[in-house]
KELUMVEX-15310 format. One line per 10 residues: for each residue x, y, z of N, C-alpha, C. Coordinates in Angstrom, 2 decimals, m for minus. Atoms other than C-alpha are relative to their C-alpha. Layout:
X:Y:Z:X:Y:Z:X:Y:Z; ...;
! end
This chain:
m1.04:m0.95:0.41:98.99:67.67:121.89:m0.64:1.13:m0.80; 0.64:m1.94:0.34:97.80:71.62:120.97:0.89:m0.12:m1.44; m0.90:m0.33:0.77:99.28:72.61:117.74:1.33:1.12:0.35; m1.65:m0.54:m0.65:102.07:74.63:119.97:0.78:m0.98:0.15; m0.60:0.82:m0.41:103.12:71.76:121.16:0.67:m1.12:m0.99; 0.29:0.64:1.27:102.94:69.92:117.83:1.46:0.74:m0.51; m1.36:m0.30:0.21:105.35:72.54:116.63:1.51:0.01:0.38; m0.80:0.09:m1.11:107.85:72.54:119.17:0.65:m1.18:m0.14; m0.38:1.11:m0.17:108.01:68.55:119.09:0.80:m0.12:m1.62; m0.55:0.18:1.43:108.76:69.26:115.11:1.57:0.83:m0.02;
m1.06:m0.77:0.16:111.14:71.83:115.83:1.28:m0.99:0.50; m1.14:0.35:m0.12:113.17:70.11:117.71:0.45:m1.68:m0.64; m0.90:0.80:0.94:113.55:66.81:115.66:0.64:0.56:m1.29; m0.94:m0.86:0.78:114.28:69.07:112.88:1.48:0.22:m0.14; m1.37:m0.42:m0.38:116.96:70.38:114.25:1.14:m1.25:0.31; m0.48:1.63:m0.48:118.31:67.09:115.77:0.70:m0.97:m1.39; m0.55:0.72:0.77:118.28:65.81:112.27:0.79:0.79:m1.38; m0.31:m1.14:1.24:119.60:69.01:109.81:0.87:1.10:1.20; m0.77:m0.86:m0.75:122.82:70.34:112.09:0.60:0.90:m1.01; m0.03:m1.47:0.86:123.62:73.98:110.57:m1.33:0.68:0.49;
1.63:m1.08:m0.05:119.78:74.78:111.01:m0.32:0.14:1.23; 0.72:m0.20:m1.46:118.20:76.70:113.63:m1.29:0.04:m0.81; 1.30:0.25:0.45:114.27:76.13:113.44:m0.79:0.56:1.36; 0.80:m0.17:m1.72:111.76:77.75:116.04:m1.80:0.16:m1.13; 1.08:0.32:0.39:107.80:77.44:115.64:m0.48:1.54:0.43; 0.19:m1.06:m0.27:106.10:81.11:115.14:m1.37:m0.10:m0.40; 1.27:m0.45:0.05:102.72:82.25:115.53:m0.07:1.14:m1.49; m0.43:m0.56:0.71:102.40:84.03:111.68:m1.39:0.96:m0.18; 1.02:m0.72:0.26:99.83:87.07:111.06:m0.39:0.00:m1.27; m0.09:m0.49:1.13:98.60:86.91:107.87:m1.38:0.49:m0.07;
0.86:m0.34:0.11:95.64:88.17:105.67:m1.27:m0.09:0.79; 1.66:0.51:m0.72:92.10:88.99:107.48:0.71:m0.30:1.23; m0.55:0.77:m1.92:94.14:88.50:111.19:0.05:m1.31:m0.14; m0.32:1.56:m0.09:94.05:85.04:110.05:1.54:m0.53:0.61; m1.50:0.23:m0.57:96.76:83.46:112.39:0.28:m1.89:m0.36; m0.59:1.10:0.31:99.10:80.48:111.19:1.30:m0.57:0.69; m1.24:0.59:m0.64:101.30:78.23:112.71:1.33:0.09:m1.44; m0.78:0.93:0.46:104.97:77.83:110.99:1.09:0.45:0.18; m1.54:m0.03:m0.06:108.40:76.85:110.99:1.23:0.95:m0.87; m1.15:m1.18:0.21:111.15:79.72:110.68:1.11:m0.56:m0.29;
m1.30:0.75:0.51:114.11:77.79:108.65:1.29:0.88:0.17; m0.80:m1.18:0.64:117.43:79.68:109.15:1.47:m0.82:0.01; m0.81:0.95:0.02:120.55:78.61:108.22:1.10:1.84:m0.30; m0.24:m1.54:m0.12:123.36:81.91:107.38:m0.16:1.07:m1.11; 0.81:m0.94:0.99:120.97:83.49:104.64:m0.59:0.64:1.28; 0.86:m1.08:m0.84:119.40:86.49:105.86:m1.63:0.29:m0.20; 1.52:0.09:0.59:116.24:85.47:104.03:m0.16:m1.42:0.87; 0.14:1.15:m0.28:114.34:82.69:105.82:m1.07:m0.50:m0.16; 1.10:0.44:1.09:111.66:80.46:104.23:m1.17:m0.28:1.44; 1.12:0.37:m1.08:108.37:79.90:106.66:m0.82:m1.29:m0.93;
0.49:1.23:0.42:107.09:76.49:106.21:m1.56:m0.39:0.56; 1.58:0.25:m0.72:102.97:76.23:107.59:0.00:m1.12:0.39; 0.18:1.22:m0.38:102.28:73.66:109.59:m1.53:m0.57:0.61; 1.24:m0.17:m0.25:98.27:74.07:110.24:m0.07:m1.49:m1.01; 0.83:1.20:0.68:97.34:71.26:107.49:0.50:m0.72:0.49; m0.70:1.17:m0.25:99.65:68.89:108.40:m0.46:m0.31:1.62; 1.09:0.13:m1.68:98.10:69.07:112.54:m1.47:m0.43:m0.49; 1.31:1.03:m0.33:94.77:68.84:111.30:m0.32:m1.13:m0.85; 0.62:1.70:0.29:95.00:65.84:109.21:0.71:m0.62:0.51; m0.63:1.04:m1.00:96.59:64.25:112.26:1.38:m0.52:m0.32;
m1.02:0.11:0.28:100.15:64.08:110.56:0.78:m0.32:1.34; m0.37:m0.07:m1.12:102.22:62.51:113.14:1.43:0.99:m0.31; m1.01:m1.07:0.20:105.53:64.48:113.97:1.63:0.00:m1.08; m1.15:0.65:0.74:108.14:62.12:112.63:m0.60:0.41:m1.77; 0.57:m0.13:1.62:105.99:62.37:108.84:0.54:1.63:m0.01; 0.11:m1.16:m0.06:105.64:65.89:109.61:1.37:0.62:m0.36; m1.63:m0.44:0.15:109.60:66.34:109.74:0.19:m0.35:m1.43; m0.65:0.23:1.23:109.95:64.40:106.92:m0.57:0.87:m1.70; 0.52:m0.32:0.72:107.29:66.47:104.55:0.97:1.54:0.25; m0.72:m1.60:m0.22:108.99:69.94:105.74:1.47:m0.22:m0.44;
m1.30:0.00:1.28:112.76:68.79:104.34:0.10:m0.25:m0.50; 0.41:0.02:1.41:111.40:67.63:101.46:m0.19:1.54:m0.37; 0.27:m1.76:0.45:110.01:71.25:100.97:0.81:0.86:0.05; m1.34:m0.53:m0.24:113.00:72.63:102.28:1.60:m0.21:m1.00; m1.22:0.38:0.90:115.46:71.04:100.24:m0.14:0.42:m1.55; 0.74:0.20:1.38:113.29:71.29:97.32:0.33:1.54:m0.61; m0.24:m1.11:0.52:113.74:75.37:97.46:1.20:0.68:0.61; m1.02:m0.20:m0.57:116.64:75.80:99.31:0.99:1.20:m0.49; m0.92:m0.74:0.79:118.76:77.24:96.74:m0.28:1.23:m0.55; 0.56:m0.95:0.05:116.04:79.71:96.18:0.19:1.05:0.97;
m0.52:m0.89:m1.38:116.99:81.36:99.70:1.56:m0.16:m0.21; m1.25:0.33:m0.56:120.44:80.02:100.01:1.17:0.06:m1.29; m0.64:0.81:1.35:121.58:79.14:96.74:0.68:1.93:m1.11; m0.94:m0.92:1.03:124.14:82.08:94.04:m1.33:0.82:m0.50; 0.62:m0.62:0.22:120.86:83.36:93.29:m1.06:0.52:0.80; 0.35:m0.14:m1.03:119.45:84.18:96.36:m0.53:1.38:m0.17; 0.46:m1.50:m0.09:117.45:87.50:96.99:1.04:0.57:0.99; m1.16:m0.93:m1.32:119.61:90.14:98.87:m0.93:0.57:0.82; 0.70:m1.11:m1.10:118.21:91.42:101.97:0.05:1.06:m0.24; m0.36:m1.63:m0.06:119.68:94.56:101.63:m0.76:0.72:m0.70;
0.29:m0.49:1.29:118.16:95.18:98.32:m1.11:0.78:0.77; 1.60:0.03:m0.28:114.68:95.30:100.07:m0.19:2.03:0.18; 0.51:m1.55:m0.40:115.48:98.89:101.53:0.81:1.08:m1.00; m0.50:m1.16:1.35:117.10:100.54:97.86:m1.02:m0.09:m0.61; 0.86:m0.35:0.66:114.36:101.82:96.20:0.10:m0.48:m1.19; m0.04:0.05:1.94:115.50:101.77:92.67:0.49:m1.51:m0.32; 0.02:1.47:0.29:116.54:97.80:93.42:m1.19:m0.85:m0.40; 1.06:0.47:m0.78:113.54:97.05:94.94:m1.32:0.24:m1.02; 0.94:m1.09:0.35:111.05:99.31:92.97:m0.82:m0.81:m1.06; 0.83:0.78:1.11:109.78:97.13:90.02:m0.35:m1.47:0.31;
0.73:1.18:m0.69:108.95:94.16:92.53:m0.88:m0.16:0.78; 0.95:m0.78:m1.18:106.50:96.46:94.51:m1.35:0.09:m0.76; 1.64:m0.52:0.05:102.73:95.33:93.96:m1.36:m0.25:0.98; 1.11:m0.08:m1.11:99.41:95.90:95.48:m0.70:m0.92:0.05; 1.30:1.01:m0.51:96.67:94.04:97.07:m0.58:0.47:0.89; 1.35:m0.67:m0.54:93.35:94.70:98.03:m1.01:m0.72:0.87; 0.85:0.07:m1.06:91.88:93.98:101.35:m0.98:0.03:0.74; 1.02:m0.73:m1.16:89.31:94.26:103.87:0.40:0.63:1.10; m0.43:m0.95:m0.73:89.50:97.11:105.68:0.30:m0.34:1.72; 0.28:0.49:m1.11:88.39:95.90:109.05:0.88:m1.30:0.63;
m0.60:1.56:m0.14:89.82:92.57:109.08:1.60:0.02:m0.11; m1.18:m0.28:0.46:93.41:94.34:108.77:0.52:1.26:0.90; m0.68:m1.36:m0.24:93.41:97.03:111.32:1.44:m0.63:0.69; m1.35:0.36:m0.80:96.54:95.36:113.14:1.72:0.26:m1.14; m0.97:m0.98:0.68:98.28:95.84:109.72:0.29:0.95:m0.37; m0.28:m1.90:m0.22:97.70:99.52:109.86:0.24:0.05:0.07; m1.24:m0.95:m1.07:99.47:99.96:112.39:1.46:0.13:m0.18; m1.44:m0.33:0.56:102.69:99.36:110.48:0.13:0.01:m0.96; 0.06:0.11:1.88:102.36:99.22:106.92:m1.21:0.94:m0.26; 0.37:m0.63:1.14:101.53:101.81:104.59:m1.49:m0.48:m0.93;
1.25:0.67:0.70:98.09:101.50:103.04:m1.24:1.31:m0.18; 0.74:m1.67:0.98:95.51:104.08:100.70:m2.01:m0.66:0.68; 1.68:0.07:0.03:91.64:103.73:102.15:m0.80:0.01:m1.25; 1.17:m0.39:1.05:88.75:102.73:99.46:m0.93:m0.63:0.08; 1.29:0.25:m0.42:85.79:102.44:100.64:0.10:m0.71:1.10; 0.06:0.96:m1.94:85.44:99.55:103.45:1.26:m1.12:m0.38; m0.60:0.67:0.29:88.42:98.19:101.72:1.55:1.08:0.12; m1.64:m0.71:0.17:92.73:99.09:101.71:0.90:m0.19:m1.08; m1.36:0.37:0.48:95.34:98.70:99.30:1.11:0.06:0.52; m1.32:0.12:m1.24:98.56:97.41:100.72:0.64:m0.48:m0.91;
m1.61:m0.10:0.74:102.11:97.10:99.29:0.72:m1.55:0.34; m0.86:1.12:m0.17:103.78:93.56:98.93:1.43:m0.05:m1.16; m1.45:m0.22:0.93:107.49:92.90:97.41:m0.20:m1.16:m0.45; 0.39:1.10:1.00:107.36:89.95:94.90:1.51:m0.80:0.15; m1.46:1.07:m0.32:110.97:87.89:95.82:0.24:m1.07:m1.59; m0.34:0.78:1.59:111.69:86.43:92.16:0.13:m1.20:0.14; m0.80:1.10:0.43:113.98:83.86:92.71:m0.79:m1.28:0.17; 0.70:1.54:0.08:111.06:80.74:93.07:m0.41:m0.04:m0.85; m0.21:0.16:1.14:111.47:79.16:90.47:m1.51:m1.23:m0.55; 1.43:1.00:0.53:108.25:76.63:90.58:m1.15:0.62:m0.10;
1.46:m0.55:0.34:105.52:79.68:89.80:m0.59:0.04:1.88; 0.20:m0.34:m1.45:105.26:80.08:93.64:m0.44:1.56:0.53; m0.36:m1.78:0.07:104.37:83.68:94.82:0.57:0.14:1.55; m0.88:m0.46:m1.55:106.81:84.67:98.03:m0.08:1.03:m0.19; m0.17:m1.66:0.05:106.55:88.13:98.69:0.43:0.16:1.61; 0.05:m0.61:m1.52:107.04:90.55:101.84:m0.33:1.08:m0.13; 0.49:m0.91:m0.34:105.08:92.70:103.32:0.51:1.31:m0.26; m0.46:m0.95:m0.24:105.74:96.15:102.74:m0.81:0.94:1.50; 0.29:m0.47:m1.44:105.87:98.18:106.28:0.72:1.31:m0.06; m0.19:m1.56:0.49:106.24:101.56:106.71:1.77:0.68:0.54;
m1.85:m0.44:0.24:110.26:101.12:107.76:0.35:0.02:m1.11; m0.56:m0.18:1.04:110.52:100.38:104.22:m0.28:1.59:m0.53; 0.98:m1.35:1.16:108.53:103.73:102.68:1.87:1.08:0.88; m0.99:m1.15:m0.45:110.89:105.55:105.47:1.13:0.22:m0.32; m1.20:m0.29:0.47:114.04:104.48:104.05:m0.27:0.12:m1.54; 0.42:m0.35:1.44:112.47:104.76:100.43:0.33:1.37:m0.17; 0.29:m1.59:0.51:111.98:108.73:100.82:m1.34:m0.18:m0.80; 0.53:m0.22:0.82:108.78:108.09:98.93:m1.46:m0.13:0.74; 1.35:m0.01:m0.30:104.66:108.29:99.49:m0.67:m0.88:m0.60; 1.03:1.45:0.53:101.74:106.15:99.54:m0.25:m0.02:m1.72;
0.55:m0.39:1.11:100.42:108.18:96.43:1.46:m0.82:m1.17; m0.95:m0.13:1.20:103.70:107.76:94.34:0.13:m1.92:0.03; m0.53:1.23:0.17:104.13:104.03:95.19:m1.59:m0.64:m0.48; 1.47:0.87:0.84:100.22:103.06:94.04:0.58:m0.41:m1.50; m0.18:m0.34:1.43:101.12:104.46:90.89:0.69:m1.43:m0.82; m0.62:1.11:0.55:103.96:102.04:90.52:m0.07:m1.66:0.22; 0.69:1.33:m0.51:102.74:99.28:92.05:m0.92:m0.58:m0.65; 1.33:0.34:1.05:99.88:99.07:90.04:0.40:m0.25:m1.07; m0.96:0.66:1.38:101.91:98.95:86.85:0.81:m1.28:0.06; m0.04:1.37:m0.14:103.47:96.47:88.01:m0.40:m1.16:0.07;
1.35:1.00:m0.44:100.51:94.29:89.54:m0.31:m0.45:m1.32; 0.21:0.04:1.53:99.59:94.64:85.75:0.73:m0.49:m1.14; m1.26:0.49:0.88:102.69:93.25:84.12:0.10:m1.12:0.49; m0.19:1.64:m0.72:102.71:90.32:86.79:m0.76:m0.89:0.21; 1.00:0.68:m0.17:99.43:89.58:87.48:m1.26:0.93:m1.06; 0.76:m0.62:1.07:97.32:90.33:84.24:m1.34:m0.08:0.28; 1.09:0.31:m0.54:93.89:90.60:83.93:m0.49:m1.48:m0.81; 0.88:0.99:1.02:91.60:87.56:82.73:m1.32:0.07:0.81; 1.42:m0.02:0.01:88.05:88.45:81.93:m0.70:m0.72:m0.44; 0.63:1.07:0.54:85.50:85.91:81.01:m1.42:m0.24:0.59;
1.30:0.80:m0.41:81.80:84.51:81.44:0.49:m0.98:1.20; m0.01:1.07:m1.09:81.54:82.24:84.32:m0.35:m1.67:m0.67; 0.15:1.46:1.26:80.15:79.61:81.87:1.00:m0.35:m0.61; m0.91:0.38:0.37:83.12:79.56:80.25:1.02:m0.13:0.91; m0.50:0.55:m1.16:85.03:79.41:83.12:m0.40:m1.49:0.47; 0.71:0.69:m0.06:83.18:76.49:84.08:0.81:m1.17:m0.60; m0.17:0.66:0.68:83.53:74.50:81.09:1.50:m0.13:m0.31; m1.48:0.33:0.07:87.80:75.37:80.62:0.07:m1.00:1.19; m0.78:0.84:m1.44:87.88:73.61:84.15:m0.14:m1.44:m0.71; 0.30:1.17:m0.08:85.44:70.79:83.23:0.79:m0.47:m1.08;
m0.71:m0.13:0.82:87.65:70.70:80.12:1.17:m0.56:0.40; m1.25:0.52:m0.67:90.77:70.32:82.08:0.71:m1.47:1.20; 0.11:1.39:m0.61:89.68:67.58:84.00:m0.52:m0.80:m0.65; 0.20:0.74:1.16:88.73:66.06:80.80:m1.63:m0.89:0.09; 1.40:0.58:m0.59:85.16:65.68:82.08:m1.18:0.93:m1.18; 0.87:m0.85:1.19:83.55:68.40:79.20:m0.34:m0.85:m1.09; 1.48:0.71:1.06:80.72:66.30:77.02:m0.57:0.67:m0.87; 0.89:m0.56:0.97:79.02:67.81:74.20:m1.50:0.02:0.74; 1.35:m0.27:m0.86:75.58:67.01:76.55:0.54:1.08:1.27; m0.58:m0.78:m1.13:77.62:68.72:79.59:m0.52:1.49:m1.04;
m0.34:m1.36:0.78:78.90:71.81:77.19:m1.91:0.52:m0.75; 1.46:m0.36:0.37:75.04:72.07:75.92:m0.76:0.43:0.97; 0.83:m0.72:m1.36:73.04:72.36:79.26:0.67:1.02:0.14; m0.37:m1.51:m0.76:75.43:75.38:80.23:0.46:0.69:m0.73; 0.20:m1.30:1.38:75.09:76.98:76.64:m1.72:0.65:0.31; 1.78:m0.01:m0.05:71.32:76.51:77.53:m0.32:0.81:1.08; m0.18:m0.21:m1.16:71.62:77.60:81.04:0.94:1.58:0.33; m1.07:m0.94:0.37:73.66:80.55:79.99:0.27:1.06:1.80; m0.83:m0.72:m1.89:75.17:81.97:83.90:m0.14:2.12:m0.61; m0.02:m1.76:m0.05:74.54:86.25:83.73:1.18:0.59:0.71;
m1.85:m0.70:m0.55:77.95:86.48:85.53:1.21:m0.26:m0.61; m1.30:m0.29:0.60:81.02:87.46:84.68:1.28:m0.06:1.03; m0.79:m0.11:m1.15:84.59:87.05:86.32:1.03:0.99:m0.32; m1.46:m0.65:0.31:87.67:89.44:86.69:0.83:m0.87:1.09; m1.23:0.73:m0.81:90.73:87.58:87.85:1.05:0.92:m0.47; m1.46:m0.14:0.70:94.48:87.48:86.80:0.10:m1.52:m0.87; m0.05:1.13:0.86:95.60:84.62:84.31:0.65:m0.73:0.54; m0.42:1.21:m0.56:97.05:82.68:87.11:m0.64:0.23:1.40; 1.07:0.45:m0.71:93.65:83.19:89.14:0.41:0.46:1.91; 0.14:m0.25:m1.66:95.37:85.00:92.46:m0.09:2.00:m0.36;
m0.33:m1.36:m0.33:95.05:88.26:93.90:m0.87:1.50:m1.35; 0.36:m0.64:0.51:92.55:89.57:91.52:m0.94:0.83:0.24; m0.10:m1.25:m0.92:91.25:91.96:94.14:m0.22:1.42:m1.08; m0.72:m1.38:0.34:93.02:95.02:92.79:m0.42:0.74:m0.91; 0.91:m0.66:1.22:91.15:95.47:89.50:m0.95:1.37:0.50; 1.10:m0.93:m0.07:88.40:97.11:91.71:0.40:1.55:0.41; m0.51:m1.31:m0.38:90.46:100.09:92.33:0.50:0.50:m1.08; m0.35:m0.43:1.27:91.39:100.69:88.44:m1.07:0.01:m0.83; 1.15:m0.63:0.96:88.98:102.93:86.91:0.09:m0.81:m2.14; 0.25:0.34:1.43:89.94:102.05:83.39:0.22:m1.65:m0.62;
0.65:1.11:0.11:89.54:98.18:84.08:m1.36:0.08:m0.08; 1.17:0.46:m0.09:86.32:98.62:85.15:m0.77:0.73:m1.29; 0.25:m0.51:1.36:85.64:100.77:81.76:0.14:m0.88:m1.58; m0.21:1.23:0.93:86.94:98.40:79.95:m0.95:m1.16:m0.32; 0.68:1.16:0.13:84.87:95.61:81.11:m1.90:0.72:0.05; 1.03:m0.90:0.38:81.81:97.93:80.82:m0.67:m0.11:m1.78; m0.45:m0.25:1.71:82.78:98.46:77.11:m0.54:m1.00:m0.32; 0.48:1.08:1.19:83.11:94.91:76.22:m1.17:m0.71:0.28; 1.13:0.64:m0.06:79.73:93.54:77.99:m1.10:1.32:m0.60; 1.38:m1.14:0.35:77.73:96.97:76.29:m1.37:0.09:0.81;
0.83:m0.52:m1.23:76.57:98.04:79.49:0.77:1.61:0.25; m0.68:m1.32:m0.84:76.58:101.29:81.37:m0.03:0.15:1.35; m0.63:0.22:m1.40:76.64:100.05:84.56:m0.12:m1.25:0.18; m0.13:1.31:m0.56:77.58:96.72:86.24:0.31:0.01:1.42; 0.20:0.19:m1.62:76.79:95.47:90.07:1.53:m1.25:0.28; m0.97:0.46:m0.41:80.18:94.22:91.50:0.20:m0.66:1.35; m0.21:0.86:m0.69:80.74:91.29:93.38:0.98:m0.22:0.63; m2.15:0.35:m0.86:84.10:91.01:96.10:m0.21:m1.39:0.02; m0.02:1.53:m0.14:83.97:86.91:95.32:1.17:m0.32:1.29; m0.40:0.04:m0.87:86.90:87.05:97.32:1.69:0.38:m0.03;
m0.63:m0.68:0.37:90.49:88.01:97.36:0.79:0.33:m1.29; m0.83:m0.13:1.16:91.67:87.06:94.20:m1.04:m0.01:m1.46; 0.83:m0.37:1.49:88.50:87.60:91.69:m1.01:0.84:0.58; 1.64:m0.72:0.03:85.23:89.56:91.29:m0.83:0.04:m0.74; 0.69:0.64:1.33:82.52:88.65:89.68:m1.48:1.53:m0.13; 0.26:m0.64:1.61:80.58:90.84:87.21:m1.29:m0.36:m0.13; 1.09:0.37:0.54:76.57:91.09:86.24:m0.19:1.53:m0.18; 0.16:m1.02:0.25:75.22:93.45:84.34:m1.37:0.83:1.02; 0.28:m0.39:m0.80:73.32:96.04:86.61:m1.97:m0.01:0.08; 1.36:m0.25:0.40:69.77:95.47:84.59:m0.81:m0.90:0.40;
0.30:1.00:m0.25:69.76:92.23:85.70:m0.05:m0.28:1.31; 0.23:0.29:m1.17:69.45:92.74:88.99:m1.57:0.46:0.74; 1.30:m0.69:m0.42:66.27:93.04:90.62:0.03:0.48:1.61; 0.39:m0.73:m1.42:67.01:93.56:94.45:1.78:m0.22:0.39; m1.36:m0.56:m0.48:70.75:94.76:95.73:0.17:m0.72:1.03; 0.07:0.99:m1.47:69.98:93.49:99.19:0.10:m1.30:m0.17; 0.06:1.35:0.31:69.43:89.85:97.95:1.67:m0.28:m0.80; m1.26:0.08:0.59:72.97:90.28:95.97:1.11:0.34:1.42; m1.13:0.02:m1.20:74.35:91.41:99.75:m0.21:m0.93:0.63; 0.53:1.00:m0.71:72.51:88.55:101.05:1.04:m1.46:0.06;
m0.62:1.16:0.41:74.27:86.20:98.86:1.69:m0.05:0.12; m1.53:m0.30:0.16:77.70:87.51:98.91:0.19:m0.15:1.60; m0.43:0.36:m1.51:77.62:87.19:102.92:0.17:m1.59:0.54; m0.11:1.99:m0.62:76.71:83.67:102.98:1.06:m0.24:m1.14; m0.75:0.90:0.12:78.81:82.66:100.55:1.78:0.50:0.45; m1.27:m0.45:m0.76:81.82:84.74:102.67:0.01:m0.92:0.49; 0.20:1.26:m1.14:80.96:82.24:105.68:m0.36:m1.25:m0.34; 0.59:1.08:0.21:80.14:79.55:103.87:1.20:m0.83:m1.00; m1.65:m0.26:0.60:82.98:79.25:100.89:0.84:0.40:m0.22; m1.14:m0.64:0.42:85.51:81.31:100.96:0.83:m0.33:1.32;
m0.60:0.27:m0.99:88.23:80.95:103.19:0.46:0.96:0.68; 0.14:m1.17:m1.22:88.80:83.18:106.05:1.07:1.26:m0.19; m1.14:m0.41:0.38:92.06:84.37:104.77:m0.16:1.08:m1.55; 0.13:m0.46:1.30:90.64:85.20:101.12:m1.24:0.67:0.03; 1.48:m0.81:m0.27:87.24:86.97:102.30:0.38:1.23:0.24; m0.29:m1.54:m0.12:87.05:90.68:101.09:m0.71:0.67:0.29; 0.90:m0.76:m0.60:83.90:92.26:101.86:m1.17:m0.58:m0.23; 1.25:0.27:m0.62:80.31:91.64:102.70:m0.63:1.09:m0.97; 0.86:m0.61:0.53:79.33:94.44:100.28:m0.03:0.10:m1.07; m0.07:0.02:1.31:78.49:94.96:96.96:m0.10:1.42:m0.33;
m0.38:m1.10:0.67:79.72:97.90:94.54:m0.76:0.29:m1.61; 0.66:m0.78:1.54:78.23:99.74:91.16:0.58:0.78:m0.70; m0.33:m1.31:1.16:80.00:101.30:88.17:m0.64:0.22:m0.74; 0.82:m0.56:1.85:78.30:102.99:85.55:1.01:1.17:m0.29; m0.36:m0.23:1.26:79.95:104.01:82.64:0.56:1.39:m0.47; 0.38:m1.07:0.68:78.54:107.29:81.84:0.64:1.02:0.89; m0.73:m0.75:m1.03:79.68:109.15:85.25:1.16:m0.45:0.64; m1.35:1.47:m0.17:83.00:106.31:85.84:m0.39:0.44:1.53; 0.44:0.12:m0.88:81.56:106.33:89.16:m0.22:m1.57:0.75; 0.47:1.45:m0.51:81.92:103.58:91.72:m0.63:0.46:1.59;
0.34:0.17:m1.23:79.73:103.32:94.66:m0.23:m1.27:0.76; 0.53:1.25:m0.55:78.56:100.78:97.01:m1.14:0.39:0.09; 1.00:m0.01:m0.42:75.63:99.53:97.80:m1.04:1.15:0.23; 0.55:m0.64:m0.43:74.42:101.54:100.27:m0.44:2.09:m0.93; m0.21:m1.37:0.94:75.06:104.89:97.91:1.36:1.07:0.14; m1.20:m0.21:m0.04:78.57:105.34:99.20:0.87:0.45:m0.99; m1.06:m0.43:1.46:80.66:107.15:96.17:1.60:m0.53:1.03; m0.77:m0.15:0.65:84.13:106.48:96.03:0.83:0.19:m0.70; m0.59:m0.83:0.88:86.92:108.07:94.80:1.32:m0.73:m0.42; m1.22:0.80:0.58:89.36:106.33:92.31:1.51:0.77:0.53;
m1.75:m0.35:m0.16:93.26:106.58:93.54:0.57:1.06:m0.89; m1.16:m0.49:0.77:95.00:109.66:91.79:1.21:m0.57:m0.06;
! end
């Protein structure tokens, strides 16, 4: 059984056992062309929840389990779609509803031309910024969003330029930054899994890591930084450097060394390719190249000697 077929056999016990619901199995585009299987829940909300069904195929989930793990999940947020506090469709295309739930995320260029072609998005460098809507009402720290596509901008009345602006303020209010050593990174984890030793916490005081990370303080989508000049000034500032070699770790951080400490660029693109293909996941892989700010001219280039020009 194919994972089409897989879905299909889910859809229709689904349905069979949850009368009100229609359920059909969709091929889903997301980040990087990465394509995902999942189930389209609809019941007579005009919002409808997509349920993935890729993990559950490849750890051999049979179909009957399979049903039963998806209306667990279903029931579980239900009220989030369905329920007195429900998002309004409508809202999506009033600007001034809509407008302070509109933030960005930062892409690979290449790996995204299919969402060109309908969604709104600012070129920088071998990378895009693209427009997602943030859907509130999940209430377990979940992030649901939707795509922004360029039917929305059309019934907006508004431009790429004017919606960065606000988007980015936003991004910034929702998803903050968190800067830090990698060592200390490290050690909060081993910390959290209650595995941090005084011999542990010593070797990797001793061992001291030369990188640095930019995230957000709930570790997604921290991307976006690299397109805000007066982050990367910031984090300039507080390591008392005047330039730092920038790492795309992958879509939701970037990691940080100061630029003195590098002895060969190529060996830093070397490493950032394998560990694209090697750990990151296909979905969260942003570029293959590495970038340079210094300080003194707020100048970002790549690698190769590519300038860059920060978003007005």
């Amino acid at each position: 059984m194919d994972i089409k077929e897989y879905g299909e056999a889910i859809a229709k016990e689904f349905s069979t056992r949850n009368s009100g619901l229609t359920v059909e199995c969709q091929d889903i585009n997301k980040n990087n062309n990465v394509k995902l299987h999942g189930m389209v829940i609809r019941n007579d909300s005009n919002i409808a929840p997509t349920i993935y069904i890729d993990n559950l195929y490849n750890n051999n989930l049979s179909v009957h389990k399979a049903v039963e793990q998806i209306e667990a999940l279903y029931n579980e947020h239900k009220n989030d779609f369905c329920g007195n506090n429900a998002f309004n469709f409508d809202d999506l295309f009033k600007f001034d509803a809509i407008k302070d739930s509109i933030v960005l995320r930062v892409v690979n260029k290449d790996m995204n031309k299919t969402h060109m072609e309908h969604c709104p998005y600012i070129e920088f460098g071998d990378l895009i910024v693209m427009f997602h809507i943030i859907l509130d009402n999940i209430n377990d720290g979940s992030i649901v969003s939707v795509r922004v596509t360029n039917s929305f901008i059309d019934k907006w009345n508004t431009d790429v330029n004017a919606l960065y602006k606000i988007a980015m303020e936003n991004t910034k209010k929702r998803f903050p930054l968190k800067f830090d050593s990698v060592t200390n990174v490290i050690m909060s984890m081993l910390e959290s899994a209650g595995k941090l030793t005084d011999e542990s916490k010593h070797v990797l005081r001793m061992q001291e890591n030369p990188l640095y990370i930019i995230t957000t303080d709930n570790g997604r989508y921290g991307s976006y930084f690299i397109t805000d000049k007066e982050t990367l000034l910031n984090v300039t500032n507080e390591l008392n450097e005047n330039e730092i070699v920038i790492l795309p770790s992958s879509l939701h951080e970037l990691l940080v060394i100061p630029s003195k400490l590098v002895e060969s660029i190529d060996s830093v693109k070397d490493l950032v390719h394998t560990v694209n293909y090697s750990d990151v996941g296909p979905e969260d892989v942003l570029s293959d190249n590495v970038y340079i700010f210094n300080k003194n001219s707020e100048e970002l280039k790549m690698a190769d000697g590519t300038s860059i020009s920060f978003i007005a």
